[in-house]
C-alpha positions in Angstrom: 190.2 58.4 142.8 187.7 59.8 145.7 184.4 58.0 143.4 186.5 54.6 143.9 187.3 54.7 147.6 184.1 55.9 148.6 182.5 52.7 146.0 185.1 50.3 147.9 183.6 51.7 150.9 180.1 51.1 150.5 181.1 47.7 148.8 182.4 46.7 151.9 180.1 48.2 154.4 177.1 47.4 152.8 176.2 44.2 154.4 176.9 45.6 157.9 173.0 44.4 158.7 173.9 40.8 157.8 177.4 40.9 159.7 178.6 38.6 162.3 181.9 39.8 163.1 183.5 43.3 162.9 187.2 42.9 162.9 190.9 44.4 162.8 193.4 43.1 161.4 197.7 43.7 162.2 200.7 42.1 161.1 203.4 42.1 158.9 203.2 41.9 154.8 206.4 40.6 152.6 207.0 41.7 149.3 209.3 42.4 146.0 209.0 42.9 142.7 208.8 40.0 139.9 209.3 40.6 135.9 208.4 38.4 132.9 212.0 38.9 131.5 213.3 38.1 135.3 215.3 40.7 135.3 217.3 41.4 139.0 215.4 44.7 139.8 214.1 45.3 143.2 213.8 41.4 143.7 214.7 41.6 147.6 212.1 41.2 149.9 210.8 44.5 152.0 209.1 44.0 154.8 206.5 46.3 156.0 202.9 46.6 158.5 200.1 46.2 157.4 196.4 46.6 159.2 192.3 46.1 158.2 189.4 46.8 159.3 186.9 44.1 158.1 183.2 42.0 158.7 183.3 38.3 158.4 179.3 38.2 157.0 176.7 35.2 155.7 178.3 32.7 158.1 177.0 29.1 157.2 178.4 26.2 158.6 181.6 25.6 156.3 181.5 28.8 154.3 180.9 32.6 155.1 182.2 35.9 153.4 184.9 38.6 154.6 185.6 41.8 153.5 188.2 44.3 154.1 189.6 47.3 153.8 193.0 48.6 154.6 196.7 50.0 154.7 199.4 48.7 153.6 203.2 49.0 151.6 204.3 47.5 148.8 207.9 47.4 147.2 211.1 46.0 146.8 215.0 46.7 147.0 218.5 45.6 145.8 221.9 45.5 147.4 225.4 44.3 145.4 228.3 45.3 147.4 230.6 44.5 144.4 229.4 48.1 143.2 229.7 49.9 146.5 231.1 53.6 146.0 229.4 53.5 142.1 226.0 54.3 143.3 224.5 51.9 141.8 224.9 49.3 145.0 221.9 49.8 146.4 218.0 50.7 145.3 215.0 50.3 147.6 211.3 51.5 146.2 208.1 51.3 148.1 204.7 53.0 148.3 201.6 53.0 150.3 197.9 51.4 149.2 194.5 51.3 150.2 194.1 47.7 150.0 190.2 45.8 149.3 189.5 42.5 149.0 186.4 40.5 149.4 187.4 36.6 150.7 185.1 33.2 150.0 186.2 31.3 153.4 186.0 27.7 153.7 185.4 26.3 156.9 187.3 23.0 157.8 185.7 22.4 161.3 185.7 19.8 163.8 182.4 18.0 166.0 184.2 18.9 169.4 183.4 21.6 171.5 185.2 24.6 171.9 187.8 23.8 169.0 189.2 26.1 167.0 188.0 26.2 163.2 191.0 26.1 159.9 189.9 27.8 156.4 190.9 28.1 153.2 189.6 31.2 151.3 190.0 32.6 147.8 189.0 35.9 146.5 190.2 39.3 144.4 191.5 42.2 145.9 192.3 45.6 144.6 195.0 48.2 145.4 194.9 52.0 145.4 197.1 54.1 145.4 198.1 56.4 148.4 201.3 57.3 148.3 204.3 58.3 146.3 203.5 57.5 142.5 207.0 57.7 140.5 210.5 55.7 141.7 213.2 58.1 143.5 216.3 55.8 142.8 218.7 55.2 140.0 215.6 53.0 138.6 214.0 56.0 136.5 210.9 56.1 134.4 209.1 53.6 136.4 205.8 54.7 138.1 203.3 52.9 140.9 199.9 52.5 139.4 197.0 54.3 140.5 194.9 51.0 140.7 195.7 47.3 140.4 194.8 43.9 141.2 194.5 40.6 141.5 193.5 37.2 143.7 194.4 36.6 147.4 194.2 33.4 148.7 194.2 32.7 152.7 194.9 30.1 155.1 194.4 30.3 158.4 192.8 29.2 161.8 190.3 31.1 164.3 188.9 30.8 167.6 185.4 32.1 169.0 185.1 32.7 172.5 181.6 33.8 173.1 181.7 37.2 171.4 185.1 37.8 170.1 186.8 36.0 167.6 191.1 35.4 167.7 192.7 34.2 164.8 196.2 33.9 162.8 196.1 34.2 159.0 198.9 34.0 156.1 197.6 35.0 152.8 199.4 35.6 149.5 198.6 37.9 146.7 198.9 37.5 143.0 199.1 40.1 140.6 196.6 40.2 137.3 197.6 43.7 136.6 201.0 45.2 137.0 201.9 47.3 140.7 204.5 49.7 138.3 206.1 49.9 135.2 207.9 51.7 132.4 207.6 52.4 129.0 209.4 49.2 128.6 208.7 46.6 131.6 206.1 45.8 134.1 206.9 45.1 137.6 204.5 43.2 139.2 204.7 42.7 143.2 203.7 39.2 144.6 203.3 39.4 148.2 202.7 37.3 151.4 201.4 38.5 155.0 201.0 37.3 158.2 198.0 38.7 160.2 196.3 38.5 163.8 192.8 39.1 163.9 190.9 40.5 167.1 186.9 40.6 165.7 183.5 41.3 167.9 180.2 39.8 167.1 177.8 42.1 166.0 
């Protein structure tokens, strides 16, 4: 586990030389958990922060790169008050990840000066795993994965003002690999965010 966060780190700090902006990232990240037999288990939304520290690197005119690395929770509960006092009403599961992703931003700009620029990015990201690994509720024999991933895609709108860069980004994340699972189902964990971005340039 130590061998892949310190290769995630030099993936992402690598092209530090070539940077344009260093940047943090807060907000807020949405998620729940999805089935292939849509089952109703842990299918309400949870609602957690999340933060990043990224570069935004390779800046062209319409395209540039940005890379990532972060914190962040992942889950999803239940509630059925027809089954209050059985134990069984309510279930919520959650965990903490390391979060990595590496973006291709599209750059949808405008001739005037001093207006702000929209893009549309696409990219994978990967998860690992920081925090509790097996489920504590009525919902036993399902773990959290040490590792999984998947493709984030991004749309959002910044604003450079000499050296700093402000922006606003929603991005959503789609599972290749499941987030848990039992010997019998995977649960994967589609998720959306909504993120402000203070960056410097460098």
């Amino acid at each position: 586990m130590k061998k892949l966060i310190y290769y995630a780190l030099f993936l992402l700090f690598s092209p530090v030389t070539q940077a344009q902006f260093i940047k943090i990232d807060n907000g807020v990240l949405f998620s729940s958990f999805r089935n292939e037999l849509k089952l109703d288990i842990l299918t309400q939304r949870n609602t957690n922060y999340a933060t990043a520290l990224g570069i935004d690197y390779l800046q062209k005119k319409h395209f540039y790169l940005s890379s990532q690395i972060g914190y962040l929770q992942v889950g999803g509960h239940e509630q059925d008050d027809t089954l209050i006092g059985t134990g069984f009403d309510q279930a919520c599961e959650q965990t903490s990840f390391i979060h990595i992703n590496t973006q291709f931003r599209y750059l949808i700009t405008t001739e005037k000066p001093f207006s702000p620029s929209v893009f549309i990015s696409l990219g994978p990201f990967a998860n690992i795993l920081s925090g509790k690994k097996e489920f504590k509720s009525y919902y036993q024999g399902y773990n959290f994965q040490n590792l999984y991933g998947g493709l984030k895609t991004e749309l959002g709108i910044t604003k450079d003002l000499h050296s700093v860069r402000l922006g606003l980004v929603g991005s959503y994340m789609y599972n290749l690999s499941p987030t848990a699972k039992s010997s019998a189902l995977e649960l994967t964990s589609p998720s959306y965010s909504i993120m402000f971005t203070l960056g410097y340039r460098i």
